[in-house]
C-alpha positions as CSV (number, residue, x, y, z in Angstrom):
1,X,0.0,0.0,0.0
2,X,3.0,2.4,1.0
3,X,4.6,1.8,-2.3
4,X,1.5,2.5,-4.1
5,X,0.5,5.6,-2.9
6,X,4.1,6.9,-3.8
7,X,4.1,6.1,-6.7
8,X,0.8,7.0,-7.9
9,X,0.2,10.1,-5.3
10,X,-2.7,9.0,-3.8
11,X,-4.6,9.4,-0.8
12,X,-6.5,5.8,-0.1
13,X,-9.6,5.8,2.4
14,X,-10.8,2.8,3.2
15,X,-14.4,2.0,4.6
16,X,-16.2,-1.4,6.6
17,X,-19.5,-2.3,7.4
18,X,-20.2,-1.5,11.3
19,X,-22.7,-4.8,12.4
20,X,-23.6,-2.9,15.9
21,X,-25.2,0.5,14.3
22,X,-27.0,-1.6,11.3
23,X,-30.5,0.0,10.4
24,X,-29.0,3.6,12.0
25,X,-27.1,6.9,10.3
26,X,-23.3,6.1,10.3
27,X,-23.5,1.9,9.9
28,X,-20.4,2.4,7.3
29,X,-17.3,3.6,9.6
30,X,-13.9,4.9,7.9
31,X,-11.7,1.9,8.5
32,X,-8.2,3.2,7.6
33,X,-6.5,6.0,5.8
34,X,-3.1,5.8,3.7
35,X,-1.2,8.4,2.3
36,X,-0.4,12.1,3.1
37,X,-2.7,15.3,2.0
38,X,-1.1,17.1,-0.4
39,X,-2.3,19.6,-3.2
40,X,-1.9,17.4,-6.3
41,X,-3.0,14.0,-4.5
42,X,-6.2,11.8,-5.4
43,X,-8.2,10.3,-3.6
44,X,-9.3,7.1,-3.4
45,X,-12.3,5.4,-1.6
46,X,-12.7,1.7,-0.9
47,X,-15.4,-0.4,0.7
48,X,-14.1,-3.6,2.1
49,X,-16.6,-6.6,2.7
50,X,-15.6,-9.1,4.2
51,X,-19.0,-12.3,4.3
52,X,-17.4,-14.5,6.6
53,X,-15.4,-16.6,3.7
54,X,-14.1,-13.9,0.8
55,X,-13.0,-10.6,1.4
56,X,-14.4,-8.3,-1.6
57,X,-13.0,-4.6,-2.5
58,X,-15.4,-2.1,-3.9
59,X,-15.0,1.4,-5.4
60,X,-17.0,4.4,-3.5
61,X,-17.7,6.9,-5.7
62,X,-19.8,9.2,-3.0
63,X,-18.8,8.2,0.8
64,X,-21.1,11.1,1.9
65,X,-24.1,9.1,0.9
66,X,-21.9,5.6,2.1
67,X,-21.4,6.8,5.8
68,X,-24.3,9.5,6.1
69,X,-21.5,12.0,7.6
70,X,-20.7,15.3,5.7
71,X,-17.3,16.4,5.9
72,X,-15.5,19.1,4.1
73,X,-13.5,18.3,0.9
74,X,-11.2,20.9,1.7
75,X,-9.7,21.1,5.2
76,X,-11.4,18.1,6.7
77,X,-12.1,19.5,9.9
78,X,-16.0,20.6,9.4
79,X,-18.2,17.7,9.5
80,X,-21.5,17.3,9.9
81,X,-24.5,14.7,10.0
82,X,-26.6,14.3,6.3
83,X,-30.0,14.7,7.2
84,X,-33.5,15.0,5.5
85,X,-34.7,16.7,8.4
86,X,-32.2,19.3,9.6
87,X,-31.8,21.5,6.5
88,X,-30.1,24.4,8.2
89,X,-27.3,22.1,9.0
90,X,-26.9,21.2,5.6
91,X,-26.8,24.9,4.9
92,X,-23.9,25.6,7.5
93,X,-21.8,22.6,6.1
94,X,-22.6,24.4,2.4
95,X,-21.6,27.9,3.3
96,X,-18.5,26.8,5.4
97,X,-17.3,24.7,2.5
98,X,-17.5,27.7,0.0
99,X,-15.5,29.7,2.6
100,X,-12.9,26.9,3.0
101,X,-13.1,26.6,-1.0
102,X,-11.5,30.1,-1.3
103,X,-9.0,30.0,1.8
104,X,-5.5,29.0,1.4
105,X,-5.1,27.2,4.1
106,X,-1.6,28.4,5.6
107,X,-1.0,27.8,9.1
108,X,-0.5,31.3,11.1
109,X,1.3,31.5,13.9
110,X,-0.9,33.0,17.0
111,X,2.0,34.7,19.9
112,X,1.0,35.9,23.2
113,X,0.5,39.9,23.7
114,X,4.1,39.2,26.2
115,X,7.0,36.7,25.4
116,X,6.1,33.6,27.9
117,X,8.7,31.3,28.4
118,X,8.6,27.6,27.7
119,X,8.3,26.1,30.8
120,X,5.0,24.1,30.6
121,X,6.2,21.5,33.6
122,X,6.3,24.9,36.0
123,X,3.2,26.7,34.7
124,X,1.0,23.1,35.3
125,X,1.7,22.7,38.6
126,X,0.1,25.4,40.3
127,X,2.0,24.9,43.6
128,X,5.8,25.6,42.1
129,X,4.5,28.3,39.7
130,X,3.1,30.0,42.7
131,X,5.6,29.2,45.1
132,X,8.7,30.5,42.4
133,X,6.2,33.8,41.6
134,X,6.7,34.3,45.1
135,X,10.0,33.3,45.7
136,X,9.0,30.6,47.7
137,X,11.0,27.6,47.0
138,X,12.7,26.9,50.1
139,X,9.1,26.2,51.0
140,X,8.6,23.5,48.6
141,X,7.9,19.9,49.2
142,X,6.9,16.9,47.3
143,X,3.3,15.6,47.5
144,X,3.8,12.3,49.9
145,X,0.8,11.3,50.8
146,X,-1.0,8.6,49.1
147,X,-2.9,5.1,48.5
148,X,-1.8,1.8,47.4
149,X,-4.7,-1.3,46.5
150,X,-5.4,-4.2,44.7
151,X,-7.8,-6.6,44.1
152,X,-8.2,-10.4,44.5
153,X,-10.5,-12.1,42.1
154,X,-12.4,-15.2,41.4
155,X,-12.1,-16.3,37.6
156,X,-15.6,-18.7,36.1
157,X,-15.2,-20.7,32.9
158,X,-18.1,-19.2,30.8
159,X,-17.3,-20.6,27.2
160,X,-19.8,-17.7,26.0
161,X,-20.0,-17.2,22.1
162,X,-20.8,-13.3,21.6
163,X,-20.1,-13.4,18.6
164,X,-19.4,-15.8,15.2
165,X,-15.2,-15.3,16.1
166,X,-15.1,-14.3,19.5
167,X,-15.9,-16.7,22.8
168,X,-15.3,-15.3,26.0
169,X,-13.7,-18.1,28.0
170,X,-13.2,-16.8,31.8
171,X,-15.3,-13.9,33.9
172,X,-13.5,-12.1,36.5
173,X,-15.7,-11.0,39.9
174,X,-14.3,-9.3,42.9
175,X,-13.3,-11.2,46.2
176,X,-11.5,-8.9,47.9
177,X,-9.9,-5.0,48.1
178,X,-7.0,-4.5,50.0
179,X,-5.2,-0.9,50.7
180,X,-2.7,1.4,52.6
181,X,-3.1,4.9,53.1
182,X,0.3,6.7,53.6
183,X,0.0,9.5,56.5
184,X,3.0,11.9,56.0
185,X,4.9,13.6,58.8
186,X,6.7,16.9,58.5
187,X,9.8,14.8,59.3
188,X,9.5,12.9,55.9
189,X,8.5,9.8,57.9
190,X,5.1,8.3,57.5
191,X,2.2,6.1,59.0
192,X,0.9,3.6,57.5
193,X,-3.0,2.4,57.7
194,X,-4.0,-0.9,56.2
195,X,-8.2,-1.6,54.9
196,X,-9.3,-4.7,54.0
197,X,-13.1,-5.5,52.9
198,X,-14.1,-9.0,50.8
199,X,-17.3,-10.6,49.7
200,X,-18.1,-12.1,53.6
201,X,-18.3,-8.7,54.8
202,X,-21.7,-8.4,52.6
203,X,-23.1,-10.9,55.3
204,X,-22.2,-9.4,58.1
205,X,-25.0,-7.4,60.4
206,X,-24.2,-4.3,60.2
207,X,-23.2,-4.5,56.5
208,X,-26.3,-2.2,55.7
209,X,-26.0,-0.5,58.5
210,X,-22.9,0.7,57.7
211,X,-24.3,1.7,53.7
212,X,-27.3,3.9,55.4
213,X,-24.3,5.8,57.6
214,X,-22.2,6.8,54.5
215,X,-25.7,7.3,52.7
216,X,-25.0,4.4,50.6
217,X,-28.1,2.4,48.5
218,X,-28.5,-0.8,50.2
219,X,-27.8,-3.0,46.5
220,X,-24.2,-1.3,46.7
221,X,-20.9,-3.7,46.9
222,X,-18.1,-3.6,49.4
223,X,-15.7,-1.8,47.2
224,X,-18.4,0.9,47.2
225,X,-18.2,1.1,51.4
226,X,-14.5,1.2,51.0
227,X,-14.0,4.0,48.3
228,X,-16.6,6.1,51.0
229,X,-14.1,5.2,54.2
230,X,-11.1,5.9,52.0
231,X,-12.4,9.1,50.6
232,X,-12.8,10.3,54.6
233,X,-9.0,9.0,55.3
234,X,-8.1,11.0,52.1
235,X,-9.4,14.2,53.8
236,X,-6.5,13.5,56.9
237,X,-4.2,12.6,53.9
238,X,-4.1,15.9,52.2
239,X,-4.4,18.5,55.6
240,X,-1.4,16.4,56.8
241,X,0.4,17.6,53.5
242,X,-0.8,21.3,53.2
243,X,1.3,24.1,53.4
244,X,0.3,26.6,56.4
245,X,0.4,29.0,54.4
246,X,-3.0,29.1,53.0
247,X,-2.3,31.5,49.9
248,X,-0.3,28.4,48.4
249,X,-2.3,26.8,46.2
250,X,-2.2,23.2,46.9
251,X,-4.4,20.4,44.5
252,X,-7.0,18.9,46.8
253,X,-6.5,15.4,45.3
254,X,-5.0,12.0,46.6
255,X,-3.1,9.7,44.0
256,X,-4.7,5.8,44.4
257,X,-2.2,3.8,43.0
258,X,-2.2,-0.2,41.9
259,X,0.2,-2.0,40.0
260,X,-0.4,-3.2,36.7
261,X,-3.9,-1.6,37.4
262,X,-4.4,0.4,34.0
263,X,-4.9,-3.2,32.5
264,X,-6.6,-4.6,35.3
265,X,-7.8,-3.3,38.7
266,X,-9.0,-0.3,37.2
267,X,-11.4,-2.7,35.1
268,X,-13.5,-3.3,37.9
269,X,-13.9,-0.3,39.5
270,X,-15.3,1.1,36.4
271,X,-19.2,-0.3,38.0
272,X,-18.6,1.9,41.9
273,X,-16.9,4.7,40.3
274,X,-20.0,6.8,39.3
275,X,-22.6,7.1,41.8
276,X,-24.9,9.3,44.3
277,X,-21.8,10.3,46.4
278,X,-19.1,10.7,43.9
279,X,-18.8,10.9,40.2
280,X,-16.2,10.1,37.5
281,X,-14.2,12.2,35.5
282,X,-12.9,11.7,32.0
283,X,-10.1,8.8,31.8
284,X,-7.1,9.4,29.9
285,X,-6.3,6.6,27.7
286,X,-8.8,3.8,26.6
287,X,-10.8,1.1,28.2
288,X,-7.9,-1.4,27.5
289,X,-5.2,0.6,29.3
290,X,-6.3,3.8,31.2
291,X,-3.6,5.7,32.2
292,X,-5.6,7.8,34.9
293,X,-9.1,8.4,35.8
294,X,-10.3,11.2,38.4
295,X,-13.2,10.6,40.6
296,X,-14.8,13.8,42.5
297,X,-16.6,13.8,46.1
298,X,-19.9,15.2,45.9
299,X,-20.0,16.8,48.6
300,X,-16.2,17.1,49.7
301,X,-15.2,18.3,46.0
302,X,-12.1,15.6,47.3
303,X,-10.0,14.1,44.2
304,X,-9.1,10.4,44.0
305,X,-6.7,10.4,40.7
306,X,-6.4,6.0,39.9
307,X,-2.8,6.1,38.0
308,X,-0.6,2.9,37.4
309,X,2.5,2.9,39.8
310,X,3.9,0.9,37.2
311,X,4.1,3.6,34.7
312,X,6.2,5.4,37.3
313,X,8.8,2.6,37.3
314,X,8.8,1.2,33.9
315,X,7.6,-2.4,32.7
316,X,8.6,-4.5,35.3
317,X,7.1,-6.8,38.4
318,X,5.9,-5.9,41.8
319,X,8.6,-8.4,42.8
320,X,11.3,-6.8,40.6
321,X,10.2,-3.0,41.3
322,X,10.2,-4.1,45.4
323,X,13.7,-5.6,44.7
324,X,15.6,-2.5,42.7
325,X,13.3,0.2,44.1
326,X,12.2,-0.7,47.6
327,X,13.2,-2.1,51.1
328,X,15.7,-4.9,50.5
329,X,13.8,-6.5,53.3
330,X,10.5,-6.6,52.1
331,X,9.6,-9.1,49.8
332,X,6.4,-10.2,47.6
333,X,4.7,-13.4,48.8
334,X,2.9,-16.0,46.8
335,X,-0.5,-17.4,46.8
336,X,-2.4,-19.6,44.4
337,X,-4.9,-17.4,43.3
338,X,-5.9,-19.9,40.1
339,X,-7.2,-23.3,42.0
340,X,-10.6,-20.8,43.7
341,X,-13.2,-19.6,41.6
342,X,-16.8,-18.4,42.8
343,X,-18.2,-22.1,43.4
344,X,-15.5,-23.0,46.2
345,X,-13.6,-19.8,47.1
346,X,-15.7,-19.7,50.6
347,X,-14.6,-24.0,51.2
348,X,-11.2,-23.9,50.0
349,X,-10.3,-20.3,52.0
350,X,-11.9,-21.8,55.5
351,X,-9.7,-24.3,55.8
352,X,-7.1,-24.4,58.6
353,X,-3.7,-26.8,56.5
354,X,-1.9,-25.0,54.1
355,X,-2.0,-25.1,50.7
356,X,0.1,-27.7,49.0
357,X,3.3,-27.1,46.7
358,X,1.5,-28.8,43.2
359,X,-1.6,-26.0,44.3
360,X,1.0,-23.3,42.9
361,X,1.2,-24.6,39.5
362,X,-0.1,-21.5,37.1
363,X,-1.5,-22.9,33.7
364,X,-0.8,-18.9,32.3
365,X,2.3,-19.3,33.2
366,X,3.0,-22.4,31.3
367,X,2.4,-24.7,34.4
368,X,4.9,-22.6,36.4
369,X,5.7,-23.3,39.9
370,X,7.3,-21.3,42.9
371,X,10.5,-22.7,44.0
372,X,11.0,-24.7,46.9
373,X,12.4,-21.9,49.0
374,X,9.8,-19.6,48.2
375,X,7.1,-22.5,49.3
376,X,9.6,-23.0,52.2
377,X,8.8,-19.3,53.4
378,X,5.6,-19.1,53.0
379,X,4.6,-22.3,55.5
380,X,6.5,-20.2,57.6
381,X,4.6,-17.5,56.9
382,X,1.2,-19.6,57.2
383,X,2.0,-20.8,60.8
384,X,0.6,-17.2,62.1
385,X,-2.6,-17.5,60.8
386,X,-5.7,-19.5,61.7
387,X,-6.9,-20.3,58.2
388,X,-6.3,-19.4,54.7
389,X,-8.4,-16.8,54.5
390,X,-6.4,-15.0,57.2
391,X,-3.0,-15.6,55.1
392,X,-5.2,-14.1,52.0
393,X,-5.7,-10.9,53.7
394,X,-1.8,-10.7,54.7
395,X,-1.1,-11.4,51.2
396,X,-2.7,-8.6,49.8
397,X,-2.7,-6.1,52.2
398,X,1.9,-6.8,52.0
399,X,1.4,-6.1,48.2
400,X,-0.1,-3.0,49.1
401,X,2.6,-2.2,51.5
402,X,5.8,-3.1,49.9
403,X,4.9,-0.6,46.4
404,X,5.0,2.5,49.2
405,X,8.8,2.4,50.1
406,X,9.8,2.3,46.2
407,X,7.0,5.1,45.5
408,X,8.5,7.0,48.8
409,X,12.8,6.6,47.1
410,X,11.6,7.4,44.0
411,X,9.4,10.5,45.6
412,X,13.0,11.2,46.9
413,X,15.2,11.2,44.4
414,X,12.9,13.6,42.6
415,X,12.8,16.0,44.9
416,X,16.3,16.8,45.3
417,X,15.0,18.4,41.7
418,X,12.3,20.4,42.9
419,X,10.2,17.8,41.0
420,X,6.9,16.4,42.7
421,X,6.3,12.7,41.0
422,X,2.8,12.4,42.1
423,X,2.0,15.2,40.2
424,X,2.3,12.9,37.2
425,X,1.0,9.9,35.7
426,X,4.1,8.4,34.3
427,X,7.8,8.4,34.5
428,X,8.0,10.0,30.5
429,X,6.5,13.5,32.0
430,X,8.1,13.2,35.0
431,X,11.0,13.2,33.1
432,X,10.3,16.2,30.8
433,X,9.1,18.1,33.9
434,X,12.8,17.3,35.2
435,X,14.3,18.9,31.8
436,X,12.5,22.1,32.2
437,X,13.4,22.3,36.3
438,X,17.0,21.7,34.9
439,X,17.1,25.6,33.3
440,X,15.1,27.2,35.9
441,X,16.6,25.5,39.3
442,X,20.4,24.5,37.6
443,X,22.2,24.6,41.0
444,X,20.3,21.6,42.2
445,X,21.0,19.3,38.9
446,X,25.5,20.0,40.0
447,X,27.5,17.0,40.0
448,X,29.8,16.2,42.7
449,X,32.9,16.2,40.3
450,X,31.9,20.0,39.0
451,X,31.1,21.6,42.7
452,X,33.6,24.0,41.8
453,X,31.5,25.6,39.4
454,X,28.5,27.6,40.4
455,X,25.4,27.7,38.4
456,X,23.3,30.2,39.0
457,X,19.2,29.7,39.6
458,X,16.2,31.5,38.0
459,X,15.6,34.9,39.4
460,X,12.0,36.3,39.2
461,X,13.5,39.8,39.1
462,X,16.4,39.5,37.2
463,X,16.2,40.5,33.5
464,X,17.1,38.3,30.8
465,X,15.6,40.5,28.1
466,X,19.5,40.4,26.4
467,X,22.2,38.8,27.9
468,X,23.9,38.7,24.5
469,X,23.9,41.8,22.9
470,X,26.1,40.0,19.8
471,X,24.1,37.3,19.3
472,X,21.5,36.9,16.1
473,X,17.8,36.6,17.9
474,X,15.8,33.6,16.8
475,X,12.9,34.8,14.3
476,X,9.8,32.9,14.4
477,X,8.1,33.2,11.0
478,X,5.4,31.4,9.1
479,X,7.6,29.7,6.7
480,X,9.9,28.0,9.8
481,X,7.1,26.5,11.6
482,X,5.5,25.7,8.2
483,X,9.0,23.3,7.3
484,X,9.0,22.4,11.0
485,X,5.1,21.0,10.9
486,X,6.3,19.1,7.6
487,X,8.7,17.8,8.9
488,X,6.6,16.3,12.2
489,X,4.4,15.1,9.9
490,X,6.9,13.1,8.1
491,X,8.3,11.2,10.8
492,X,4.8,10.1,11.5
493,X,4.0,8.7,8.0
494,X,6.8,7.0,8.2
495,X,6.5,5.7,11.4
496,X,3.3,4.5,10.3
């Protein structure tokens, strides 16, 4: 395809058949699109159909009538719904594509009324931009309070056919939520508070009791009565991390951080997330991976912001990050999550023995087993508790606990930077924050071996209008950023 529209200068659009919207406005979706916009390019519409056997190409000679969607031929930005009914839309999309007919479509270049300098990390963070307006630094401090979870699940075999090519094999339900909120001190240490709630605590007698305190409906779950207790312990959270002085604008929202939960915890909370108490933001990313999702109090206006520790780290393991990042100490123990299900998770959990070594065996991991030290360790680990149940709750409450020392290092070694991590969702902007902090605060980025040389900070006052007088300003005109644009834009199409 890439050799064919270079060759011939083409622009290929290509166009399927959506099964879900049949019988409404919009059943034919744009597919794909090949090739680069350009003033002497064709284009070229396809229709692919595909009847379960053959797949069948077909010419489009009018993809407005196709798809039911108007959209300019000219800029592609203005689009609009064909209707019968709605004629003054129609009209708009008319009169806007004669505009567009006669403009030429050069980019301009729109600068503020005063130079502003390019420091997007400092002006997005409302407590450093304020704090450096005021020259207030001395004063600032990294956000350290947060919340770690996870989940526990029961998977069921459901063999389900939903459609002619897809079967959904295994359903995932939630047994249990585990968590530890991080209480700073103003010494940089902290206290820890563990929560713990599972499916038996739906049977206990003052389950609906406790739904009618937190004004609660009585059909809601036990992840919904912990997301009301750990919004109240997220209130303590952020006035132990205020600044006294109250002109200092400080975000009132508490990170809630998982592991590996863009791809997994974060699935199912999706169903508590949005209710009469608190409602759900917009997430950033998709369904598959959400990078971060903001849930709002009602009536506190407090922020719970669900990010993915991992994405602070990098791709790696719990048991890896705990190992580079965290308390040499600590370590991640094992449990077989795979041999319960929602038939016999309340039987096999009561009972008193240990489970056995051949129990551990993971069929996702190839029929992967822990090794005989780690099994060693965890009967000694078992011989505290009554049952297996008990053991479950230590098991997931110590994953909770062993991601906040590594999240508290690398808190620290950001700092030192004037950089707050858990003002970000991933170790990338972190990063770029970090690049811009390096030309504004350069004293704090001097390396042992070059202590003889003194870089100077940012002043607010100073003036920096000309501290060259021979050297040539930089111009910014339309025809740079034109070549600059063109150039972005090739380093995408070739990237694909």
């Amino acid at each position: 395809m890439t050799k064919f529209i270079d060759t011939f200068n083409h622009i290929v659009n290509t166009y399927t058949y959506h099964e879900e919207l049949e019988g409404k406005t919009g059943q034919y979706w744009l597919f794909n699109l090949y090739g680069e916009l350009n003033n002497e390019s064709m284009t070229l519409d396809l229709l692919l159909i595909n009847d379960g056997t053959e797949q069948h190409v077909m010419y489009v000679s009018n993809v407005q009538k196709l798809t039911g969607v108007l959209i300019c031929p000219y800029c592609y930005d203005y689009v609009t719904i064909l209707s019968d009914n709605n004629k003054r839309a129609n009209e708009y999309f008319n009169t806007y594509v004669e505009k567009c007919k006669s403009s030429t479509h050069e980019p301009q270049i729109l600068l503020h009324d005063v130079p502003m300098p390019i420091c997007s990390a400092i002006l997005n963070h409302p407590t450093t931009e304020y704090i450096m307006a005021y020259g207030l630094m001395d004063q600032f401090k990294a956000w350290r309070g947060f919340i770690t979870y996870d989940f526990e699940t029961l998977s069921d075999q459901v063999m389900k056919n939903i459609t002619d090519q897809t079967t959904l094999l295994s359903q995932l339900s939630k047994l249990s939520i585990a968590s530890t909120e991080v209480f700073p001190n103003q010494d940089k240490s902290y206290e820890l508070v563990n929560r713990y709630y599972t499916l038996l605590d739906e049977l206990s007698e003052n389950y609906q009791e406790q739904f009618e305190n937190y004004g609660l409906q009585s059909n809601s779950s036990f992840v919904h009565l912990w997301l009301a207790l750990t919004f109240e312990s997220a209130e303590q959270i952020y006035q132990c991390m205020n600044y006294d002085d109250e002109n200092i604008l400080f975000d009132k929202c508490v990170k809630v951080l998982g592991w590996n939960s863009s791809r997994f915890d974060i699935t199912l909370l999706w169903d508590t997330l949005d209710c009469e108490l608190w409602t759900m933001g917009v997430p950033i990313g998709d369904l598959s991976n959400t990078k971060s999702i903001t849930v709002t109090h009602k009536k506190s206006y407090m922020k719970f912001q669900f990010v993915d520790a991992e994405n602070l780290f990098g791709p790696m393991t719990l048991k890896a990050c705990v190992k580079d990042y965290g308390d040499k100490s600590e370590h991640k123990d094992v449990f077989p999550y795979q041999i319960i299900n929602s038939k016999n998770w309340n039987k096999v959990l009561m009972k008193t023995q240990p489970f056995d070594c051949e129990d551990f065996k993971s069929q996702l991991k190839g029929g992967y087993s822990i090794t005989k030290d780690e099994y060693d360790q965890y009967l000694i680990d078992f011989k505290t508790f009554i049952n297996r149940l008990e053991y479950l709750k230590y098991y997931k409450i110590n994953d909770t606990e062993i991601m906040v020392k590594s999240i508290m290092n690398l808190i620290d070694t950001f700092e030192q930077f004037n950089n707050d991590v858990l003002h970000y969702i991933s170790i990338a902007s972190c990063a770029y924050a970090t690049k811009h902090y390096s030309t504004y605060f350069t004293s704090k980025f001097n390396l042992e071996s070059e202590k003889q040389t003194y870089y100077s900070d940012f002043d607010i006052n100073a003036d920096y209008s000309n501290p060259n007088p021979k050297a040539k300003p930089f111009e910014l005109t339309a025809g740079y950023r034109k070549n600059k644009c063109n150039h972005y834009k090739q380093q995408d199409y070739k990237a694909g």
